[in-house]
C-alpha positions in Angstrom: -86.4 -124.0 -16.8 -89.5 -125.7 -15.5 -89.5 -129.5 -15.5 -91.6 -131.3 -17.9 -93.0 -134.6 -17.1 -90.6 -137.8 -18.6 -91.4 -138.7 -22.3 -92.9 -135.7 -23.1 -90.2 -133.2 -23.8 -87.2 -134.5 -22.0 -86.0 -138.2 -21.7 -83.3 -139.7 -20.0 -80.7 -141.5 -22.0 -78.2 -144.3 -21.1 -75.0 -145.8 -23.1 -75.5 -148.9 -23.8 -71.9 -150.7 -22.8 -71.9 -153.4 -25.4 -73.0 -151.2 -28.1 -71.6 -147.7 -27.2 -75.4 -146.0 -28.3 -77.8 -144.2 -26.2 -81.1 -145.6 -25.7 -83.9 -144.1 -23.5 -84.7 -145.5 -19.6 -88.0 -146.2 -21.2 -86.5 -149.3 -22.7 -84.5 -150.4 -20.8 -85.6 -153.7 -18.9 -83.9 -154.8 -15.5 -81.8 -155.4 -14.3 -80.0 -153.3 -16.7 -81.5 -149.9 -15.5 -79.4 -148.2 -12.9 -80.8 -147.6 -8.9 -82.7 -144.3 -10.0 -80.6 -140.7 -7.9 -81.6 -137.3 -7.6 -79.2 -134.9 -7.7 -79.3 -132.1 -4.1 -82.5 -130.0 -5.0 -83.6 -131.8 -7.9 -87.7 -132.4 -8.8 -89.1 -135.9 -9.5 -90.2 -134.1 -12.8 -86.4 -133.1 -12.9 -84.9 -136.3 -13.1 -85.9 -136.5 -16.4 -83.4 -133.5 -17.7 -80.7 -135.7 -16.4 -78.2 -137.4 -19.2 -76.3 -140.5 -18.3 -72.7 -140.0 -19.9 -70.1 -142.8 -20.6 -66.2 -142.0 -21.3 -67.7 -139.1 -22.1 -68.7 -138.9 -25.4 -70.8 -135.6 -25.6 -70.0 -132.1 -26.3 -72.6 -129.0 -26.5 -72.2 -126.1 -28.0 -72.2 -123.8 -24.2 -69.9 -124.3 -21.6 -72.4 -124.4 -18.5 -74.5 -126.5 -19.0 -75.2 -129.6 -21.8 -78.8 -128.8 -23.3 -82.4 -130.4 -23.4 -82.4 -134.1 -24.6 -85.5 -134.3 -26.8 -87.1 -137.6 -27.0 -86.7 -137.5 -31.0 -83.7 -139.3 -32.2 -84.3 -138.5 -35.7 -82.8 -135.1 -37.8 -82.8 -132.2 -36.5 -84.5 -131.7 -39.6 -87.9 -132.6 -40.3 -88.4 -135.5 -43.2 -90.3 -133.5 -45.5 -88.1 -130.4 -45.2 -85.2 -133.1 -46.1 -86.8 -134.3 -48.8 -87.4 -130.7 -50.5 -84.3 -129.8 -50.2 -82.4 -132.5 -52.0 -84.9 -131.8 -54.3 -83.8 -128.3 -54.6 -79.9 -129.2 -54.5 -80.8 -132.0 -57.0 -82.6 -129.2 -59.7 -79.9 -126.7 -59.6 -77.1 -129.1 -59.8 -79.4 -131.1 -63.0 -79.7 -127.2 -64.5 -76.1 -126.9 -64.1 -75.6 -130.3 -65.7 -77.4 -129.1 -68.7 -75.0 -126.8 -70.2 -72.6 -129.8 -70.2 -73.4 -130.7 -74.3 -74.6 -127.6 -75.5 -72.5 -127.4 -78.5 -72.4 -131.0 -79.7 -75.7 -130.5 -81.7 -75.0 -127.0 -83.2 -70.9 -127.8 -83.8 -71.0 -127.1 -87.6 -72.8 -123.9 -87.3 -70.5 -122.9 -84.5 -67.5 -123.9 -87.0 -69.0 -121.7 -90.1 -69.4 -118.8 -88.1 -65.9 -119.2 -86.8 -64.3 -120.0 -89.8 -63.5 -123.0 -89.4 -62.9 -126.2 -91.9 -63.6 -130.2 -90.8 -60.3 -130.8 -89.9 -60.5 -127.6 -87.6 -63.8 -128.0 -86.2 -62.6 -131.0 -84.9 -59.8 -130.0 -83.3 -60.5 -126.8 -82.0 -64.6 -127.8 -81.0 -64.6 -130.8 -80.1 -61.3 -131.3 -79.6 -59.6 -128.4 -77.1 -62.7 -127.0 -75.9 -64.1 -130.8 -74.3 -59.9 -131.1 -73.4 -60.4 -128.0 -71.4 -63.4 -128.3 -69.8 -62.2 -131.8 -67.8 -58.7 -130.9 -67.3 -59.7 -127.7 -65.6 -62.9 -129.7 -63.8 -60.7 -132.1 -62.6 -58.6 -130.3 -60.0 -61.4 -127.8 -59.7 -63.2 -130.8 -58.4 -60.9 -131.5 -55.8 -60.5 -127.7 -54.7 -64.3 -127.3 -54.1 -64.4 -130.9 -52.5 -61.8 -129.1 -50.4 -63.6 -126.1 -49.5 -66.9 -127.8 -48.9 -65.3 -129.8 -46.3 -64.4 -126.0 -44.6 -67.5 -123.7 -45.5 -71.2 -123.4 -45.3 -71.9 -125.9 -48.7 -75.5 -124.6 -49.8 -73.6 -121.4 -50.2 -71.1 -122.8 -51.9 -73.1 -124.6 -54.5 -74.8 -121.1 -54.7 -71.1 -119.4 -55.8 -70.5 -122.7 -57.8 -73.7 -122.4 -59.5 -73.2 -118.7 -60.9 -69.6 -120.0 -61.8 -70.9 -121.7 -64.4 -74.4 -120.1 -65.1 -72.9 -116.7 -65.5 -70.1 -117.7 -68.1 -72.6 -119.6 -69.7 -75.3 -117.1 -69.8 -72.3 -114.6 -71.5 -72.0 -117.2 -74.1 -74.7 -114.7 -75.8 -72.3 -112.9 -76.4 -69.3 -114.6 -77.8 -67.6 -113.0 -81.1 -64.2 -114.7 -81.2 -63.0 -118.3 -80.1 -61.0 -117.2 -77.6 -63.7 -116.2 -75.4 -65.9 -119.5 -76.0 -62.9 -121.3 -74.8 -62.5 -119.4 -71.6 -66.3 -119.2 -71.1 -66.6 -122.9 -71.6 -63.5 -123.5 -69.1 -65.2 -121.7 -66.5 -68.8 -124.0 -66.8 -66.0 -126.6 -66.4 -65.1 -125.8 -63.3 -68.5 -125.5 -61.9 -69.4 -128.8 -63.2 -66.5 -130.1 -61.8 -67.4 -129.3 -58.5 -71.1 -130.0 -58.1 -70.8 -133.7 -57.1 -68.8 -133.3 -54.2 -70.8 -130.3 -53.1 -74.2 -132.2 -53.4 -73.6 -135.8 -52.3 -71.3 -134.3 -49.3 -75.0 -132.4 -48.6 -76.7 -135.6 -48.8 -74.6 -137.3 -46.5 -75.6 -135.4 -43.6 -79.2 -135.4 -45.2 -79.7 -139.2 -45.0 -78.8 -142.5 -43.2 -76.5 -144.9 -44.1 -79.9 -146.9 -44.6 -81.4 -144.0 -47.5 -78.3 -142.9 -48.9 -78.1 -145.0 -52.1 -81.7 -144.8 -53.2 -81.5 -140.7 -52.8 -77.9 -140.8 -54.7 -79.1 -142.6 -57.5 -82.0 -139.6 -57.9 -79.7 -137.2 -58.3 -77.8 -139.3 -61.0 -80.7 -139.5 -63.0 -81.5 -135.6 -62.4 -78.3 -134.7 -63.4 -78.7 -137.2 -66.6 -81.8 -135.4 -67.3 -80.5 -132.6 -67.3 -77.5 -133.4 -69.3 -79.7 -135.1 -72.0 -82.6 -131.9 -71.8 -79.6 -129.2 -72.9 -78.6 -131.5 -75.7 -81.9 -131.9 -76.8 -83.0 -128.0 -76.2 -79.2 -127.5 -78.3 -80.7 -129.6 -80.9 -84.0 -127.9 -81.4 -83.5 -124.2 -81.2 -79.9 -124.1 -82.4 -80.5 -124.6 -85.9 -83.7 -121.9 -85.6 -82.8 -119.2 -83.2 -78.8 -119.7 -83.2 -76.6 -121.4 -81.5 -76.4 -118.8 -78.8 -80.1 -119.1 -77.9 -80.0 -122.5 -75.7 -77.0 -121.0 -73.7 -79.3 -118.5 -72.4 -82.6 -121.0 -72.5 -80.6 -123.0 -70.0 -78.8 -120.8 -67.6 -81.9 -118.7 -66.8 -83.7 -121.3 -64.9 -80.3 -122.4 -63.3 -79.7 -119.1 -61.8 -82.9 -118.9 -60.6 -83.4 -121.9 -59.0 -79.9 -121.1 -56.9 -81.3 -118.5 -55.6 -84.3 -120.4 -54.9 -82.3 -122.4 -53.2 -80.0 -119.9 -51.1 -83.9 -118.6 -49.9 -85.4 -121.6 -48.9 -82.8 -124.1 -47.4 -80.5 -124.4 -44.9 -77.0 -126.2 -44.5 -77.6 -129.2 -42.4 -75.7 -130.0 -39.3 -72.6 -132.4 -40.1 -72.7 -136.0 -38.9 -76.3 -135.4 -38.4 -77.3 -138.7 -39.4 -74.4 -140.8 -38.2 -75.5 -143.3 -35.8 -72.9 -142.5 -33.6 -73.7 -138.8 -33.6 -77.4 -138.6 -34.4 -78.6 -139.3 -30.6 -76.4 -136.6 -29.3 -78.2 -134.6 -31.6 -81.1 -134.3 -29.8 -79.3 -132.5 -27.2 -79.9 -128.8 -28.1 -76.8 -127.2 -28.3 -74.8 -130.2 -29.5 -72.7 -129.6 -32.6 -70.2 -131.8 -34.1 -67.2 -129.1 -34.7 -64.5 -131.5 -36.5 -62.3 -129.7 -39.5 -60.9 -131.3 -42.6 -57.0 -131.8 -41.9 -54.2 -132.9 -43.9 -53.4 -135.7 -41.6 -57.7 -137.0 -42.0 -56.7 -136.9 -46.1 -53.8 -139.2 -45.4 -56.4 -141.7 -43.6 -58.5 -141.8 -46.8 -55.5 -143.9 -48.3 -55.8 -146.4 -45.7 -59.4 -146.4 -46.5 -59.7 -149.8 -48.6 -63.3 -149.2 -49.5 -62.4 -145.4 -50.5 -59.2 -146.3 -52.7 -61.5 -149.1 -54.9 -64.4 -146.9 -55.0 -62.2 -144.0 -56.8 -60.4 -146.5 -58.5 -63.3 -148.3 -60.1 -64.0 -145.7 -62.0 -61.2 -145.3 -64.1 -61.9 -148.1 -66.1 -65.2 -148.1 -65.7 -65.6 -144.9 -67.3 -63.5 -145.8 -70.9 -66.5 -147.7 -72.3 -68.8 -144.9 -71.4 -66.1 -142.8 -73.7 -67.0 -145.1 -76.4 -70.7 -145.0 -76.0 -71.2 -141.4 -75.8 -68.8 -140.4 -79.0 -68.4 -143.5 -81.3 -70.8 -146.4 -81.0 -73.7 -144.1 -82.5 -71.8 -143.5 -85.6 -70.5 -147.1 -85.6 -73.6 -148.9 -85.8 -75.1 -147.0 -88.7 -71.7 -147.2 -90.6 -70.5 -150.7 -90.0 -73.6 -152.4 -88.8 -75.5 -151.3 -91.8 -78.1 -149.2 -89.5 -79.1 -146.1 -90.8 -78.4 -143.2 -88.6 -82.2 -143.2 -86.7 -81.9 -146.6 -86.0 -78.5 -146.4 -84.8 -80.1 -143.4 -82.5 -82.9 -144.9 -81.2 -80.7 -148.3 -80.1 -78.1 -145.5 -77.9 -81.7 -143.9 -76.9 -82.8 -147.7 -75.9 -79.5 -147.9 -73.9 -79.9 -144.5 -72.2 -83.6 -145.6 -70.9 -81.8 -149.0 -70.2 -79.1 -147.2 -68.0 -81.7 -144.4 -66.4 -83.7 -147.6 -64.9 -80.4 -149.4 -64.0 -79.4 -146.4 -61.7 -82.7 -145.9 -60.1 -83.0 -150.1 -60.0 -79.2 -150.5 -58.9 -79.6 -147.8 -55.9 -82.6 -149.9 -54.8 -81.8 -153.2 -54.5 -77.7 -152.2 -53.2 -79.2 -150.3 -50.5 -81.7 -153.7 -49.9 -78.4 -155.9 -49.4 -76.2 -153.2 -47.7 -79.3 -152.9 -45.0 -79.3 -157.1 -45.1 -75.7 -158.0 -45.2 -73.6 -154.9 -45.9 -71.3 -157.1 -48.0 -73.6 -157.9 -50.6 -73.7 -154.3 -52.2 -70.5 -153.7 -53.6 -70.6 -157.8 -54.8 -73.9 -156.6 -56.7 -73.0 -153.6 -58.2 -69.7 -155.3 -59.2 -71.1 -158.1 -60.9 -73.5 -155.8 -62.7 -70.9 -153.5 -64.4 -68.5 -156.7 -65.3 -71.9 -158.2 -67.2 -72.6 -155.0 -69.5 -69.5 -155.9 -71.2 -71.3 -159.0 -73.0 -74.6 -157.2 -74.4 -72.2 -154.3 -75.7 -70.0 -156.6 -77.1 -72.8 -158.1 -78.9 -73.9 -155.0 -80.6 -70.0 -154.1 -81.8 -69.5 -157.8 -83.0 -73.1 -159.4 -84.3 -74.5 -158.6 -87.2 -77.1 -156.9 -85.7 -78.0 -154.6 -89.1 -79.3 -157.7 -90.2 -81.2 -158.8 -87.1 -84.6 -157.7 -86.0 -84.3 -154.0 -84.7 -86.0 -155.2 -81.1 -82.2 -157.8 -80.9 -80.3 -154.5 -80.8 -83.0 -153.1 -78.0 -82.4 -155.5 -75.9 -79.2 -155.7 -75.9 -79.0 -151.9 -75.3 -80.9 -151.7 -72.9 -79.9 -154.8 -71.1 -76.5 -153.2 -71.2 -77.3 -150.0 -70.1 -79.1 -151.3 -67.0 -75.9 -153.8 -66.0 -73.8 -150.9 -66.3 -75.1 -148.2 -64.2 -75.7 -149.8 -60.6 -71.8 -148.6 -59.6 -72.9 -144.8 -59.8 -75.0 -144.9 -56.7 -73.8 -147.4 -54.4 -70.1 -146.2 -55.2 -71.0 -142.6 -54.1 -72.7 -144.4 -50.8 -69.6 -146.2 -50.2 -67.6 -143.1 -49.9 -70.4 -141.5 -47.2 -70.4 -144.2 -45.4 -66.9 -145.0 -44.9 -65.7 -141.5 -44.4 -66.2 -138.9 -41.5 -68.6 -135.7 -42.6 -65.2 -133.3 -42.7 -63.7 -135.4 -45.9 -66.0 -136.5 -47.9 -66.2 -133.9 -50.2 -62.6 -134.5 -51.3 -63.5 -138.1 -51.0 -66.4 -137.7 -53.8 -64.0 -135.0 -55.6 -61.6 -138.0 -56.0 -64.5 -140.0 -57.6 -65.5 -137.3 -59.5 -61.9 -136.5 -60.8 -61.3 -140.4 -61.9 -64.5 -140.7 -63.5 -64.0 -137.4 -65.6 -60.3 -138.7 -66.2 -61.8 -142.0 -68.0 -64.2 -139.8 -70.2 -62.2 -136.8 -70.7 -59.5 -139.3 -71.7 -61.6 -142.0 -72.7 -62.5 -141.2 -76.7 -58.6 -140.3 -77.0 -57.2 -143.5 -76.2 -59.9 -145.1 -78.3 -58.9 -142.9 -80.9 -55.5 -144.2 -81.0 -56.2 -147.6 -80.7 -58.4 -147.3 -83.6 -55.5 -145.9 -85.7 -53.3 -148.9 -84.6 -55.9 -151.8 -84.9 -59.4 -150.8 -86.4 -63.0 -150.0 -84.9 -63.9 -153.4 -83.9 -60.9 -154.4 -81.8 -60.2 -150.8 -80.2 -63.6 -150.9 -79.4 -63.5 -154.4 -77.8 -60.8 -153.4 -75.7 -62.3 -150.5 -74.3 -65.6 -152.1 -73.5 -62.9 -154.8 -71.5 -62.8 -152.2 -69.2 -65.6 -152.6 -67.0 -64.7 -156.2 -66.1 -61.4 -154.7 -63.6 -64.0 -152.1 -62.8 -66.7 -154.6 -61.5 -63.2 -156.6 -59.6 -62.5 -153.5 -58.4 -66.1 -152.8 -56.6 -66.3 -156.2 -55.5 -62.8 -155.7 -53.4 -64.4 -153.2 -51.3 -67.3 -156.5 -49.9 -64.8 -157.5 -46.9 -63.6 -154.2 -46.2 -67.0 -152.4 -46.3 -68.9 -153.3 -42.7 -65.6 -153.0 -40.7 -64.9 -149.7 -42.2 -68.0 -148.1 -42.2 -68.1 -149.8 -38.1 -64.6 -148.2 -37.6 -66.1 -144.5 -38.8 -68.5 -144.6 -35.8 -66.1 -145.6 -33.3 -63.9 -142.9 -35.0 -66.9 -140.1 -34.3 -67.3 -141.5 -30.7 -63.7 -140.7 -30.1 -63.7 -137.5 -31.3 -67.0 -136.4 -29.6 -65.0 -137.6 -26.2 -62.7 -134.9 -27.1 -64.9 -132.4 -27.1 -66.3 -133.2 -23.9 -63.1 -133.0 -22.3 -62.7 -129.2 -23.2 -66.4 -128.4 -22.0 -65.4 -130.1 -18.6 -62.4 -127.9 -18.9 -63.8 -124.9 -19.4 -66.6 -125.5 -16.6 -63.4 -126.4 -14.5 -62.3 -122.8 -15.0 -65.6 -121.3 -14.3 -66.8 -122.6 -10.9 -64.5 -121.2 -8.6 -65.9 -117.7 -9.8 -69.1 -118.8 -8.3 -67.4 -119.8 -5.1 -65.8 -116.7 -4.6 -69.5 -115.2 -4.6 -70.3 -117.0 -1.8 -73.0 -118.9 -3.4 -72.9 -123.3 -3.2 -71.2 -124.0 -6.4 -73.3 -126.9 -8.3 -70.7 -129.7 -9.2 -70.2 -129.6 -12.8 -70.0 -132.4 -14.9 -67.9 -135.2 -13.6 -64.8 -136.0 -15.6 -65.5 -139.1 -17.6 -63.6 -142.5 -16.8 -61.4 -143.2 -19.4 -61.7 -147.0 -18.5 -64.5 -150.0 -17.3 -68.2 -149.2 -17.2 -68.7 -146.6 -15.0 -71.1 -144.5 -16.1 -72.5 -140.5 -14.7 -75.1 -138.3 -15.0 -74.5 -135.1 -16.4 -76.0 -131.6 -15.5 -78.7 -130.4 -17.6 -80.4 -127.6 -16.4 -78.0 -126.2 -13.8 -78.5 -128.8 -11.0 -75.6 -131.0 -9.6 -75.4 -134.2 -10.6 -74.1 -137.4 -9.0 -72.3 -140.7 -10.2 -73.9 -143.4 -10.6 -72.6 -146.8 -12.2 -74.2 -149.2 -14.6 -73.7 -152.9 -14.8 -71.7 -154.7 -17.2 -73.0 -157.0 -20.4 
């Protein structure tokens, strides 16, 4: 390997002892940079391939020696190549989305063909079928979080994809109810597991400085989508059949999973944590932690995990009112008529779209500033949409101007959505790369709880005291929501700071069983009569002793670094 002048291709690093990161011997001032030593036979242009190690927290994917430290400290990679493939995970998983609401617009049709009378259209439509399709997505979700915590998860999402594409493409199909049920079952079990899959994907995609702003894109991808099959549902269903946009939709999906499969790659985990992402420039280097039963029990000690899966319980019960009954409430008891009453909810969609993408913003400005102020933002947010929806269900607002009920539906919208985002950061940032797809499976499985369950607690409460109040009550629910996201402020910095000393630790493993294995290797070269280079010193496992580790088959020699 011929040596290369320092900061072109190879740079010499050093641990910082206060800090615990690397940083190059280009910026270090003295009297903090070490006497310089060349290791027996070494170049001037060599000492550049030299790494300087503390307690050892470095492993490489060989046993002989530890790689080529590229100057770059970024991803492995490139930003642009980053960027298109979120963009790629964030279409397929929107496409997938789509067939979420295909029926809703085409139910009576459905129910003629079937047979079926109001009362059974109901039950059996949008009754069992929507029962189905979250009780099966909800441990679904937590299988696949499982799995893509194990297995390559672009080819994951790929199988997950035509889980739910291929049923719903056979949807065409369909002559008996049976076989809608199980078809729709199966979509539910993709759907299920395409958060974890893609937000577990961006977490080794992005920084803990990016990772809200890219989350909340995806959320309004996916809400695109979602809102796109309805509407395509709505259009062609009553021309073509109801079949049609079953096939309209998961064309495109299927096609844009293989796409995907052709033109990405699975990133590297811990890529971007900042305790891992300088080793990464040190080819070779791979961080090879599994998912473990014993790391699951660790997320329940996890204060910012357990209130960012709790928060969305009742978080998501007003969202169940929203999406099933306050449409047909405001035209009926408000004294709207029914487009009115449509474009308000339409208002409050646009409201909520700008209100993810705004939210995900400005938390990730205040988690950069103080890391505090995100979860006290997004908190106070969701507790304040309770007061414009409550508004619309108690004012007379069929007999105000039409732009009263637009504000206040959109106003609410935006308040409400800022916790989609930054929760879903939370859980990346807290959480080592090996668990956090059952940590967003968690999420994923509370939120769908609240909506699967959502309209049928409202349902009852209705029964036993009337629109208004059931309605009042369930709206109630995002204030413990927003008191539940603003519990996670004084746990969020120390936790997300306890991850990285976490990774360090676990990195020092690794290093041990490299040193181990190049233990077992150099008397070999002994015996062949040839001078043995020394291998990589064993790291201290106290004080500030620091060593410089064999690159490119030289010896190395120990060195030590100053305190403070």
């Amino acid at each position: 390997m011929d040596p290369a002048p320092i900061g072109e291709e190879r740079v010499r690093l050093f641990r910082n002892h206060t800090t615990g990161g690397l940083i190059s011997a280009l910026s270090m001032t003295p009297p903090d940079t070490p006497p310089g030593r060349r290791a027996r036979g070494a170049t001037e242009g060599d000492e550049a391939t030299k790494l300087l190690l503390p307690q050892g927290p470095l492993s490489a994917a060989g046993s002989g020696e530890l790689g080529i430290v590229s100057p770059r400290s970024g991803h492995r990679i490139p930003s642009l190549q980053r960027y298109y493939m979120v963009t790629i995970f964030t279409l397929t998983a929107s496409l997938l989305y789509a067939d979420q609401n295909l029926m809703a617009p085409n139910l009576s049709i459905i129910a003629e063909e079937f047979g079926f009378n109001e009362e059974e259209k109901t039950k059996y439509l949008g009754g069992y079928i929507a029962a189905a399709f979250f009780a099966v997505g909800a441990p679904a979700a937590l299988c696949i979080g499982y799995l893509c915590d194990k297995m390559n998860r672009r080819n994951l999402l790929f199988a997950v994809v035509l889980l739910g594409e291929g049923p719903c493409l056979a949807t065409y199909f369909v002559r008996r109810y049976w076989q809608l049920l199980l078809l729709r079952v199966m979509t539910g079990i993709s759907v299920g597991g395409t958060f974890p899959l893609v937000f577990s994907l961006i977490g080794d995609l992005f920084s803990v400085k990016q990772r809200a702003n890219v989350a909340a894109g995806v959320q309004v991808a996916t809400g695109i989508g979602f809102a796109a099959g309805q509407a395509i549902a709505g259009f062609v269903g009553p021309h073509a059949g109801w079949r049609w946009p079953f096939v309209i939709v998961a064309l495109p999906a299927i096609l844009a999973a293989i796409l995907m499969v052709l033109t990405t790659r699975e990133p590297e985990r811990g890529a971007t944590e900042d305790a891992l992402k300088d080793l990464y420039a040190v080819e070779g280097f791979s961080y090879q932690e599994k998912i473990s039963v014993r790391k699951l029990k660790l997320l329940a000690s996890n204060f910012s995990t357990v209130f960012a899966v709790l928060q969305g319980l009742p978080g998501s019960l007003p969202w169940g009112v929203l999406l099933t009954f306050l449409n047909d409430f405001l035209s009926q008891h408000k004294g709207m008529s029914i487009s009115q009453a449509t474009l308000v909810m339409t208002v409050w969609g646009l409201g909520g779209g700008v209100g993810v993408v705004g939210g995900g913003a400005i938390g990730q400005c205040l988690h950069n500033r103080r890391r505090y102020m995100m979860p006290l933002f997004a908190g106070a947010c969701v507790a304040s949409a309770a007061f414009p929806t409550w508004f619309l269900i108690n004012a007379d607002v069929g007999h105000m101007p039409l732009a009263v009920s637009f504000a206040a539906g959109f106003v609410g919208g935006m308040l409400a959505s800022p916790p989609g985002p930054n929760a879903r950061a939370t859980l990346l940032n807290v959480n080592e790369p090996e668990v956090r797809g059952v940590a967003l499976a968690l999420q994923t499985v509370l939120d769908d709880l609240g909506k699967g369950l959502g309209p049928l607690l409202v349902s009852l409460m209705v029964s036993a005291w009337g629109s208004k109040s059931a309605f009042n009550v369930a709206v109630g629910g995002w204030i413990p929501c927003g008191i539940c996201f603003a519990m996670i402020a004084p746990f969020l910095a120390k936790e997300e700071d306890a991850l990285q000393e976490r990774l360090r630790d676990k990195v020092h493993l690794q290093t041990v069983r490299i040193l181990e294995r190049e233990d077992a290797l150099t008397p070999r070269m002994e015996d062949a009569g040839e001078e043995a280079p020394r291998h990589t010193p064993r790291p201290p496992a106290r004080g500030g002793e620091y060593q410089l580790a064999l690159v490119n088959g030289l010896a190395t020699v120990p060195t030590a670094m100053p305190k403070g």
